[in-house]
C-alpha positions in Angstrom: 9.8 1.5 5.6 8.4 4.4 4.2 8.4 2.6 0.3 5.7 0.4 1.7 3.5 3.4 2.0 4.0 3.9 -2.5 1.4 0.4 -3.2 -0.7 1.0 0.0 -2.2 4.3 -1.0 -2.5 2.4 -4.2 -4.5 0.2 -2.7 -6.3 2.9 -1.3 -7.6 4.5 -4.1 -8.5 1.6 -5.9 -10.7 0.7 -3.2 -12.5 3.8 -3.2 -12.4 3.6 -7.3 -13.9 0.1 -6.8 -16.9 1.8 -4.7 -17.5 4.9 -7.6 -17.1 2.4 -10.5 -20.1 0.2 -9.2 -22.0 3.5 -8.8 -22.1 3.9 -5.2 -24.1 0.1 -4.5 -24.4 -0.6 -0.7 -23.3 -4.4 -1.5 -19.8 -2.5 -2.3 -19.8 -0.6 0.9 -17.0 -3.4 2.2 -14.7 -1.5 -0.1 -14.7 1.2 2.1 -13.4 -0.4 5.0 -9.9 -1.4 4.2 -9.7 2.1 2.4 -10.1 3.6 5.8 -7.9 1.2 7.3 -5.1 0.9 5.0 -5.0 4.9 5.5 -4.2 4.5 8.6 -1.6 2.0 8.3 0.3 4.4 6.4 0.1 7.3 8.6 1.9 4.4 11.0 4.2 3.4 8.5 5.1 7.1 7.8 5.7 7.7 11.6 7.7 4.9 11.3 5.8 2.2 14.5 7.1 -0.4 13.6 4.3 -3.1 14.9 2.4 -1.2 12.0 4.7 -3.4 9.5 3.3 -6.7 11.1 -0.3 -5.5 11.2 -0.3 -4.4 7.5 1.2 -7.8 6.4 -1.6 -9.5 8.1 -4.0 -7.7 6.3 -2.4 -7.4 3.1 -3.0 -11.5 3.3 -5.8 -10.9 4.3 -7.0 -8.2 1.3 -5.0 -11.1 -1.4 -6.7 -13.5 0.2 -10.4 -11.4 0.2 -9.8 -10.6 -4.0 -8.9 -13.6 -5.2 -12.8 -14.9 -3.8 -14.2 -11.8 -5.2 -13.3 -13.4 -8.4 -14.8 -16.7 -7.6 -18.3 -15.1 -6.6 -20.5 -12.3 -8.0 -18.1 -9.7 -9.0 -18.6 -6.2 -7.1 -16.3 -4.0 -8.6 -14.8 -4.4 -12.6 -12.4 -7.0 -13.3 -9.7 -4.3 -13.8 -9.7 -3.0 -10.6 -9.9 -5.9 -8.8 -6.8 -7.1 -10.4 -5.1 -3.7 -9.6 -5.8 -3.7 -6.4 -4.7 -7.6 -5.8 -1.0 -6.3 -7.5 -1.2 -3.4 -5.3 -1.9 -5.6 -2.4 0.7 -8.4 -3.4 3.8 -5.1 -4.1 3.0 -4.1 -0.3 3.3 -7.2 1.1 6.7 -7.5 -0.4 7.9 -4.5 0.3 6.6 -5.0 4.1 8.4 -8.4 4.3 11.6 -6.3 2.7 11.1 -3.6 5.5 10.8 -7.0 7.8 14.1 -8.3 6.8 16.1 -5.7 7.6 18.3 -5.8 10.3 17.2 -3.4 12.9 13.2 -3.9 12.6 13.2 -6.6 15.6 12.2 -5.1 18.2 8.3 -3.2 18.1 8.3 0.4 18.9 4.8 2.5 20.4 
């Protein structure tokens, strides 16, 4: 479980990258959130909650889902990080649904 943690800080620090690269703009301040958030989700992952693993792979959709429009629309933050955080984004939600697969991981802990 504790992999998963590896492409979420990841995505952590491309997020906060994304908000210095477009020189602190309020219209970037979105960036910010799923930082915060996905920092969290790893402290969970690290103490090893296992709920956490469901929660992150419903954002993680979530955050795939939220990129690939950023590149339909006006783009926020540089192409490069955008696509580094979506393969940041997509390696987490595979190592989450790894972490979900294995035997043992059925029942949520608190």
């Amino acid at each position: 479980m504790r992999l998963v943690i590896i492409p979420l800080l990841a995505s952590v620090i491309l997020h906060v990258i994304g908000f210095i690269m477009t020189g602190f703009a309020s219209t970037s301040l979105f960036l910010l959130f799923p930082a915060g958030l996905y920092s969290l989700f790893s402290i969970g992952l690290w103490r090893g909650v296992n709920w956490v693993l469901w929660v992150t792979l419903i954002c993680m959709a979530g955050g795939i889902i939220g990129t690939v429009n950023e590149f339909a629309g006006p783009l926020m933050a540089p192409n490069s990080v955008l696509i580094s955080i979506l393969l940041a984004d997509l390696a987490t939600a595979g190592f989450v649904i790894r972490a979900l697969m294995k035997p043992g991981i059925t029942k949520p802990t608190c």
